[in-house]
C-alpha positions as CSV (number, residue, x, y, z in Angstrom):
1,X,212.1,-45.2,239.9
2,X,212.7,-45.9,243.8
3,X,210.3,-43.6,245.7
4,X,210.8,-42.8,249.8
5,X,208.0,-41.6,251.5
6,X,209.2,-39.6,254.8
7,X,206.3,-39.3,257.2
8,X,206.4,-37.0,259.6
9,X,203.2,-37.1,261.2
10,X,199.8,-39.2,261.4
11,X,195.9,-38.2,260.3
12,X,194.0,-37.7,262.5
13,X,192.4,-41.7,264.1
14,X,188.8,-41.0,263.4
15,X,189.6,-40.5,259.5
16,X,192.5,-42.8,258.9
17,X,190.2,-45.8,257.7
18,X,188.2,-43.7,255.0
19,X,191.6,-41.5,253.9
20,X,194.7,-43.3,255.4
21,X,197.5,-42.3,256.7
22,X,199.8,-39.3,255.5
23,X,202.3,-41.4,253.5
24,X,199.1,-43.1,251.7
25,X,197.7,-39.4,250.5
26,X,201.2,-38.4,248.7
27,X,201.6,-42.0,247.2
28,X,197.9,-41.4,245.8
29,X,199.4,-37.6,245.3
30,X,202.0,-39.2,243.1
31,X,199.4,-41.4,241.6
32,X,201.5,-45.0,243.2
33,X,200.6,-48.0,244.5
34,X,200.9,-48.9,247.6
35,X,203.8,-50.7,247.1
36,X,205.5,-48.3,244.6
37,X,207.1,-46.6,247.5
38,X,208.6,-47.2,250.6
39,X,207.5,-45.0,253.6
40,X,209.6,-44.4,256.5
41,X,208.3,-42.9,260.3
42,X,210.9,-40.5,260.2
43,X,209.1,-39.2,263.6
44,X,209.7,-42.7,265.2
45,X,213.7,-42.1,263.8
46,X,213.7,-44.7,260.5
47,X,215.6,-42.5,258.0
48,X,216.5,-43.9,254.6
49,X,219.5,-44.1,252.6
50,X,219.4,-41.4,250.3
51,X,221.8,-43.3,248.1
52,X,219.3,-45.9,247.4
53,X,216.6,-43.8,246.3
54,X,215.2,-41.1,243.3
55,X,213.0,-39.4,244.8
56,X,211.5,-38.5,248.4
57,X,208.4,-37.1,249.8
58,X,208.3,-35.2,253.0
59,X,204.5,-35.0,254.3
60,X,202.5,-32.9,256.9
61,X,203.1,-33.5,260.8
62,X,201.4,-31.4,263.5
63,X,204.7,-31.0,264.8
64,X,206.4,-27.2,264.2
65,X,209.8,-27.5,262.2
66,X,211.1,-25.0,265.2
67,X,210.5,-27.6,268.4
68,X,212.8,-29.3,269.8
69,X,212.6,-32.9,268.7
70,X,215.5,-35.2,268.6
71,X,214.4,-36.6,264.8
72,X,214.2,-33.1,263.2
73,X,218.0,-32.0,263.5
74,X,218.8,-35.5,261.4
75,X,215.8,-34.8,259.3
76,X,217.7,-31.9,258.2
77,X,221.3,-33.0,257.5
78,X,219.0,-35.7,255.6
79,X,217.7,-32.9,253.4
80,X,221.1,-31.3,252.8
81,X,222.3,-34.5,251.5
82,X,219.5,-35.0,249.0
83,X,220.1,-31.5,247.7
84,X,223.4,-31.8,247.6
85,X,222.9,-35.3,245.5
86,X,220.3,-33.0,243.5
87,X,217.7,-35.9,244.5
88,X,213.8,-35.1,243.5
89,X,212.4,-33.7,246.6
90,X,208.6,-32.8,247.4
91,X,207.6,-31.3,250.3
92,X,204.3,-30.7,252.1
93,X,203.3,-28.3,254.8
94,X,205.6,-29.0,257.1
95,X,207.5,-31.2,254.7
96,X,207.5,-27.4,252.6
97,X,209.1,-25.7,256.4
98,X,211.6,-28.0,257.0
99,X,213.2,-27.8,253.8
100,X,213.3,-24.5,253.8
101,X,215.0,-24.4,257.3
102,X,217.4,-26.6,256.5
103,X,218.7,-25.0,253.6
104,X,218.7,-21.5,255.5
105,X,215.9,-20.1,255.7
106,X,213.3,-19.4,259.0
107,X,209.6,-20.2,259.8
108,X,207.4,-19.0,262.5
109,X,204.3,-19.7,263.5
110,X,202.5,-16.4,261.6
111,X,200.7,-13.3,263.4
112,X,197.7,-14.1,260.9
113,X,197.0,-17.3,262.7
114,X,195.5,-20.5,260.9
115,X,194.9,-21.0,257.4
116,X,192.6,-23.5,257.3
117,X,189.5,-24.7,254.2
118,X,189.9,-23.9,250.6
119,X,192.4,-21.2,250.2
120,X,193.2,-19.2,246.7
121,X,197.0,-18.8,245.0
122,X,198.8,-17.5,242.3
123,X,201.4,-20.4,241.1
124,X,203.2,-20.6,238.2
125,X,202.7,-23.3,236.2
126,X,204.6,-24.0,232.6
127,X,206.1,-20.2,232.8
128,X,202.3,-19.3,233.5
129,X,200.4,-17.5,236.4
130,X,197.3,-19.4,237.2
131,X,195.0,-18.7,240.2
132,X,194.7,-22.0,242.3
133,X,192.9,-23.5,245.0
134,X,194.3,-25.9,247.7
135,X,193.2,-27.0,250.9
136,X,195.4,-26.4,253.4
137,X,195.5,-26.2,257.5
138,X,198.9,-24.5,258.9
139,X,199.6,-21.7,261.7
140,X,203.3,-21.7,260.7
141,X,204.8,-20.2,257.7
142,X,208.2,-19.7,256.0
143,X,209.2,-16.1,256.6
144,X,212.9,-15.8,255.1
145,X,214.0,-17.8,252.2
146,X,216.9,-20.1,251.6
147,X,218.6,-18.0,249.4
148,X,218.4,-20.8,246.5
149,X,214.5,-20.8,247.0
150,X,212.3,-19.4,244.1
151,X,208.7,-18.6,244.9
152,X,206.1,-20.4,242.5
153,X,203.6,-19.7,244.3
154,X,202.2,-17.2,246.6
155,X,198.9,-15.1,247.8
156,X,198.4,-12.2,250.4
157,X,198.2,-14.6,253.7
158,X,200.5,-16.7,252.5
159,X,203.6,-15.2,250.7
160,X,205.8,-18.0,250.3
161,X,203.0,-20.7,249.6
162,X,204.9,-22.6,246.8
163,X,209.1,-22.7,246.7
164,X,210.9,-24.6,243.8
165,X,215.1,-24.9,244.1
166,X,216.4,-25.4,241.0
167,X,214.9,-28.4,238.7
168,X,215.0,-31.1,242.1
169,X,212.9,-29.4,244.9
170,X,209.6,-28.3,245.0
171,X,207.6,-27.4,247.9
172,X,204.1,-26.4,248.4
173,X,202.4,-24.7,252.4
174,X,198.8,-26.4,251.5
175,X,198.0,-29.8,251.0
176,X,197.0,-31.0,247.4
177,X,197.4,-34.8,248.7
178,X,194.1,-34.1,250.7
179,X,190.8,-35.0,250.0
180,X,187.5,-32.7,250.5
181,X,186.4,-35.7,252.7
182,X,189.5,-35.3,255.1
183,X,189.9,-31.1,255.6
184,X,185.8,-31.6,256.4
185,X,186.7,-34.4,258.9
186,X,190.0,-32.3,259.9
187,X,187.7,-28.7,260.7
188,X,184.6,-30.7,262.2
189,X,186.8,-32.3,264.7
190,X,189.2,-29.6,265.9
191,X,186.1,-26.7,265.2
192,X,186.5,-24.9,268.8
193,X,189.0,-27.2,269.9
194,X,192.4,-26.3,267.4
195,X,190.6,-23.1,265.6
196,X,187.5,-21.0,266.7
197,X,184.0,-22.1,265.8
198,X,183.8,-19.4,263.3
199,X,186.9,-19.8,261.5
200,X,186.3,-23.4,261.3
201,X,182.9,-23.0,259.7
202,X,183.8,-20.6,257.6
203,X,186.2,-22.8,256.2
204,X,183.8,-25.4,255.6
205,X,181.6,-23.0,253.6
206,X,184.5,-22.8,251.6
207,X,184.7,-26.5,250.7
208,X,181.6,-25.8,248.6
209,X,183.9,-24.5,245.7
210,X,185.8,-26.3,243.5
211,X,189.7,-26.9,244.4
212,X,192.4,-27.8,241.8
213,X,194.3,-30.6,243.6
214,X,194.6,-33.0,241.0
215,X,195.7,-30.2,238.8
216,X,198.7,-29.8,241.2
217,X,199.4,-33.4,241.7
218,X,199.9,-33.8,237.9
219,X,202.2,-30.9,238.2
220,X,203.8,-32.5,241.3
221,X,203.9,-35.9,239.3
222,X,204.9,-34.3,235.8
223,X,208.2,-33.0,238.3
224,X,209.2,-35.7,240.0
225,X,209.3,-37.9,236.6
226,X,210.9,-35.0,234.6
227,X,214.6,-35.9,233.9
228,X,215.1,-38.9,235.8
């Protein structure tokens, strides 16, 4: 199986050594090597062929899928070809927006504000509700689905935290490529910078529970390997 990572944003410098970058979390995600998938800096405008590949990955970015960046509109007719080739497609936080947007639907940045720490779902998994926990760091959320979207996962700040479109696509808002180590290193440095000093630190009271990321990157994994 060929494997394209699309990064679309960088971790933050003063974890990258201990965590890497965001293309190294979803290869880990997808339990690859290194060199079992190709990664492409789709923010720096390398796009790959979507011809010569099985899968992609679209990962996090600080960027909103709403600004005006020159990569994004490509990044989009991108997407529209690998659903149109009914490619395997996972998308991340923003990876999760843009998808979304470019098959129709809209995302804003959400009157709720950040979601930030160890947050709780209800996702489907094998035709069964589970309650979930994920760590995940967004201010924008998708607010009107592509009409082909199905929600597979979801919780009261977060409605449309998990999207699957058909058998090929499947999308999550939080991050189960990230570490405990990196949402710590993510809240201590932007705690009254990004987010407020209380949001921030009661989001790191909420690292203290367990979170059931490796659950989800089986599922994630179990996907992307079903039928191809």
């Amino acid at each position: 199986m060929k494997i394209a990572i699309l990064q679309c944003g960088e971790s933050i410098e003063s974890a990258i050594d201990l965590f890497g970058d965001y293309d190294e979390m979803c290869k880990t995600m997808l339990g690859l090597s290194p060199s079992e998938a190709t990664s492409y800096r789709i923010f720096d405008h390398h796009f790959p062929e979507i011809s010569a590949y099985d899968a992609f990955v679209i990962t996090g970015s600080k960027y909103g899928v709403y600004e005006n960046h020159s990569w994004i509109p490509p990044l989009e007719e991108k997407i529209r070809g690998m659903n149109a080739a009914r490619k395997k497609v996972i998308g991340i936080c923003f990876g999760h927006q843009i998808i979304a947007q470019a098959l129709g639907g809209k995302v804003r940045k959400d009157e709720k504000g950040f979601g930030v720490g160890l947050m709780t779902y209800q996702m489907k998994i094998d035709n069964e509700m589970r309650e979930i926990s994920l760590y995940a760091w967004h201010q924008d959320q998708v607010y009107s689905l592509p009409k082909d979207a199905h929600v597979i996962a979801h919780s009261d700040f977060c409605p449309y935290a998990g999207l699957q479109y058909g058998t090929h696509i499947l999308t999550f808002q939080a991050h189960p490529e990230f570490l405990i180590g990196y949402e710590k290193a993510l809240l201590e440095e932007r705690r009254g910078v990004t987010i407020s000093t209380q949001l921030a630190d009661q989001a790191l009271t909420s690292l203290s529970k367990p979170s059931h990321s490796k659950s989800v990157c089986r599922h994630i994994q179990n996907f992307v390997q079903d039928a191809l």
